[in-house]
C-alpha positions in Angstrom: 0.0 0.0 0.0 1.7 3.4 -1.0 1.4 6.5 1.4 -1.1 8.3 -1.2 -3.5 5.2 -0.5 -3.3 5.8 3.1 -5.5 7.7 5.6 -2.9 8.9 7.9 -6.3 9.3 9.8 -6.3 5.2 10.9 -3.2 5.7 12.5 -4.3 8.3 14.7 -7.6 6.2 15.7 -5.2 2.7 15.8 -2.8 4.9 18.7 -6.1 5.7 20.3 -7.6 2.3 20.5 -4.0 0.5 21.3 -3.3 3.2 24.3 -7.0 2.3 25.6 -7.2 -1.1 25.4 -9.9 -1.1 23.5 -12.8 0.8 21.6 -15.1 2.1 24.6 -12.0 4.2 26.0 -11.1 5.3 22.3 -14.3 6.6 21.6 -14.3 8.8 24.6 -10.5 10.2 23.4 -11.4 10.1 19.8 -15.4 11.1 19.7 -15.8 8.6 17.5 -18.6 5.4 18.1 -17.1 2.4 19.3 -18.5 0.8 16.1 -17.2 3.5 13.8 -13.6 2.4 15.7 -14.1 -1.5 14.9 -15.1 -0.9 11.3 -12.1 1.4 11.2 -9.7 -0.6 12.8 -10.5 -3.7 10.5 -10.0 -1.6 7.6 -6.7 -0.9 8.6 -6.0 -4.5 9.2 -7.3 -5.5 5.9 -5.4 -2.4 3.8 -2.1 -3.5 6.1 -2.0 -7.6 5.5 -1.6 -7.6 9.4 -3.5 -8.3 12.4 -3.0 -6.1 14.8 -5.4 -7.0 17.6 -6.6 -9.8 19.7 -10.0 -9.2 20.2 -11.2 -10.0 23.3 -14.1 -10.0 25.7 -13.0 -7.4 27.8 -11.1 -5.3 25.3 -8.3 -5.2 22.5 -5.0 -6.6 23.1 -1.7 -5.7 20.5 -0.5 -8.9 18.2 3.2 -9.1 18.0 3.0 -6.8 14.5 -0.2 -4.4 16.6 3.1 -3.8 18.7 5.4 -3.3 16.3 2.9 -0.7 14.7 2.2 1.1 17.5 6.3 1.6 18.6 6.4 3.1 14.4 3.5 5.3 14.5 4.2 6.4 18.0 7.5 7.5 16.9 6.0 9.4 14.4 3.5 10.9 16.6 6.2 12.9 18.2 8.1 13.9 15.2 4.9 15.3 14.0 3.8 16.9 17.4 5.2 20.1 16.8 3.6 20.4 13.6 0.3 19.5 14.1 -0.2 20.4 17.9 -3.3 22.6 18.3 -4.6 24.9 20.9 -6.6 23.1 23.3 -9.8 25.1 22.0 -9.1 23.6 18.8 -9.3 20.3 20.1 -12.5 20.5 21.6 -15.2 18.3 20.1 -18.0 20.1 18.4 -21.7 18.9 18.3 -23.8 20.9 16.1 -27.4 21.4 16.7 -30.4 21.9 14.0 -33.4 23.1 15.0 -36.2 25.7 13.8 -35.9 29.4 14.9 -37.9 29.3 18.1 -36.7 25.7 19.8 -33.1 27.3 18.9 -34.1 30.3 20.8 -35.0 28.0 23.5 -31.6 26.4 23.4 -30.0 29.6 23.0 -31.8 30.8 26.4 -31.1 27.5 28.6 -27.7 26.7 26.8 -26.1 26.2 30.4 -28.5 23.4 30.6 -27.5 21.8 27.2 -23.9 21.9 27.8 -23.7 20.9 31.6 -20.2 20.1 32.8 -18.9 18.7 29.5 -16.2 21.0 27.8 -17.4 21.3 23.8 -17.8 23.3 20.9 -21.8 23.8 20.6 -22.8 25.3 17.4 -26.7 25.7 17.1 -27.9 25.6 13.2 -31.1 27.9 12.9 -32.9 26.5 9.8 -36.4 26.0 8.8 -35.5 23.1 6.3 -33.8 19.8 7.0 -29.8 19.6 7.4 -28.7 16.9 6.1 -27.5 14.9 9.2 -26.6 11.5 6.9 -23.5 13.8 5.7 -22.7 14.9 9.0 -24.3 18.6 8.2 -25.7 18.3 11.9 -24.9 16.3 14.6 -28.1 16.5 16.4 -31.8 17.4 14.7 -34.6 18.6 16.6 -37.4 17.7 13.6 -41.5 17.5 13.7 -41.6 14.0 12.3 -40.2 10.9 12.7 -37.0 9.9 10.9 -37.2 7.1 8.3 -33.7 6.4 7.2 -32.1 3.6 8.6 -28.6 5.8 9.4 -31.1 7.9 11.7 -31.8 7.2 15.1 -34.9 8.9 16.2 -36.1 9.9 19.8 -39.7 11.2 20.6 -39.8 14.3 23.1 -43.1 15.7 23.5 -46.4 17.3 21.8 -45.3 21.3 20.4 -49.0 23.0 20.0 -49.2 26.1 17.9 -51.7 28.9 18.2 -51.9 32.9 17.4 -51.1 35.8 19.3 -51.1 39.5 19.7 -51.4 42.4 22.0 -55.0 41.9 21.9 -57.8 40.7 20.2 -58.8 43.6 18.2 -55.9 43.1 15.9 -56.9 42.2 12.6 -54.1 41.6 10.0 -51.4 39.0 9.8 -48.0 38.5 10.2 -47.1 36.4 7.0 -43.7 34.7 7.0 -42.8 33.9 3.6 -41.5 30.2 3.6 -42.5 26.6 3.8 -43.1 25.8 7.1 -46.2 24.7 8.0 -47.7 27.6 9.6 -46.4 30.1 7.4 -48.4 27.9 5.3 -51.3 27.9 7.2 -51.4 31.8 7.8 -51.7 32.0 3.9 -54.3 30.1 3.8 -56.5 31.0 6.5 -55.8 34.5 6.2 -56.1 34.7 2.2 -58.7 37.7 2.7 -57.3 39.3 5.5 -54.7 42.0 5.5 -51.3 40.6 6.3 -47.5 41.6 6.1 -45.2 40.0 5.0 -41.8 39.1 6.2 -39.0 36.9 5.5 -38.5 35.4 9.2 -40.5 34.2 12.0 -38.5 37.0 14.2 -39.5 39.8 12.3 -43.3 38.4 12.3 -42.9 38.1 16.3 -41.5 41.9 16.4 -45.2 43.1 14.2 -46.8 41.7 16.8 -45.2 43.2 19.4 -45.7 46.4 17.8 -49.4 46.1 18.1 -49.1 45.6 14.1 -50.2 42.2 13.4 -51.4 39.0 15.5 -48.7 35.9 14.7 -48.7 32.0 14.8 -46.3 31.1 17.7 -45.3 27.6 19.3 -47.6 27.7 22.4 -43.9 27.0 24.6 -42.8 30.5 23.0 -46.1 32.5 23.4 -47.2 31.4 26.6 -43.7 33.0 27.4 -44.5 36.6 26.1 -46.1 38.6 29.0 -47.1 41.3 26.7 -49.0 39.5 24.2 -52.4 37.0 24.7 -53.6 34.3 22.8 -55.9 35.1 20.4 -57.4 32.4 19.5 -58.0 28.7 19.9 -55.5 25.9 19.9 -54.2 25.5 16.4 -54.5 21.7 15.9 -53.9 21.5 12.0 -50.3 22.5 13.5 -49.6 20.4 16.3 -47.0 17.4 15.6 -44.7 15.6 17.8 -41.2 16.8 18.5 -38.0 14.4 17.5 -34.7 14.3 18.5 -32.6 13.1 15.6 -29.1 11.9 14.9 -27.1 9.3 12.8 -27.0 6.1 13.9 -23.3 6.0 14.9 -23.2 9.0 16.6 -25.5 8.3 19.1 -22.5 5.9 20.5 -20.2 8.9 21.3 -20.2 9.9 25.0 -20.5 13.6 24.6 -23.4 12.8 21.8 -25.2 11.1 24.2 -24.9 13.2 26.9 -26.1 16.6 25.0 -28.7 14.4 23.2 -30.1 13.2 26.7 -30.0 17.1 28.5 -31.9 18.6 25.3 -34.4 16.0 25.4 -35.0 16.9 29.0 -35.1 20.3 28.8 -37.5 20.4 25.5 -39.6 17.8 27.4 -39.9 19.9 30.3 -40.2 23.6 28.7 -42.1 22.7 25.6 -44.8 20.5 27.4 -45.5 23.4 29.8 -49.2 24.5 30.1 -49.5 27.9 28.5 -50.7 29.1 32.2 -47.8 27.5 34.0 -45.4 29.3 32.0 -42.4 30.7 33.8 
């Protein structure tokens, strides 16, 4: 195998795995799954015409060539140090997180909750369409359906309700965000012969009815919130649709996945099932 056909990326995952002893410590060093490590490491076997582990029940123990491998690469390691040593910021794991506008702005507000004691890189994607989480576009999705690829792992979190407000109910015309989301949709359809205005963001629809301008479509979580402004209406049911937590397969397995998967999942489950009344 010449060094263009290698991915000088196995060898820093085979050093990981050897040092551990095995895949469940690697994948806490690495932030890769413990299965993405075993695929990885066979590879390696398979592209080197060596086996390098033993595997065994309670971990992964170095062959004769394993050892002889890790001595080389290890040597390596510290004649590359200087080269491709980072600052420790650099080297923190990021988790990237896809939701719409408002459960982002939930996120955004409780963020100390989402990243508990774990040190990361949390990036929160605010996007009304789907990231593409097969490619690794998002680590984590918060999406209104059920995911039906079999890379995806889904997780249910709770009911999101929908209805409109304003500052009162003598407000007649509509904030109408111009997208495809399914109450921008609905706005245009139920107000077709009302007088609306039009804006390109749920913010700036939020900000007309703030201004007495316009009454809005809001998550219930989000409106309930908003002291100066009353519901206006009846519980939007056409809108209502359970709430997802979505993420590839594999990275489900990585600690610090898990952990910020399981702490968003609490803290959507708790804020956006909230009674409007019990709102705080």
């Amino acid at each position: 195998m010449s060094e263009t056909d290698f991915d000088w990326d196995d060898l820093r995952l085979f050093l990981a795995v050897a040092r551990a002893g095995g895949l469940a410590g690697a994948a806490s060093a690495t932030g890769k799954s413990a299965p993405t490590l075993g695929r990885r490491m066979l590879t390696l076997e398979r592209k080197l015409g060596r086996e390098l582990f033993e595997r065994l029940p309670r971990g992964y123990a170095l062959t004769e060539e394993g050892q002889a491998l890790l001595d080389q690469a290890g040597a390596l390691e510290d004649r590359l140090r200087p080269i491709i040593a980072r600052r420790p910021e650099d080297a923190l794991p990021v988790v990237k997180v896809s939701a719409g506008l408002w459960t982002t702005h939930l996120l955004c507000r409780k963020v100390h909750r989402v990243l508990g004691e774990d040190a990361l890189r949390l990036r929160f994607i605010a996007a009304d369409e789907m990231v593409d989480i097969g490619r690794r576009a998002a680590v984590i999705g918060i999406r209104n359906q059920r995911p039906e690829s079999p890379t995806l792992a889904g997780r249910r979190v709770t009911r999101i309700r929908f209805a409109a407000y304003a500052v009162n109910d003598s407000v007649t015309p509509w904030a109408q965000v111009i997208g495809p989301t399914p109450s921008a949709k609905w706005v245009q359809q139920t107000a077709r012969s009302a007088p609306r205005i039009e804006v390109t963001n749920a913010r700036s629809a939020l900000d007309l009815a703030e201004a007495g301008a316009a009454r809005v479509v809001l998550p219930m979580f989000i409106g309930a919130r908003l002291s100066h402004l009353q519901q206006v209406g009846p519980e939007i049911e056409a809108l209502a649709h359970d709430q997802w937590l979505v993420t590839h397969h594999e990275d489900r397995f990585v600690p610090v996945v898990r952990r910020v998967i399981d702490r968003i999942h609490d803290l959507l489950k708790a804020e956006c099932s909230m009674p409007p009344g019990q709102a705080q």
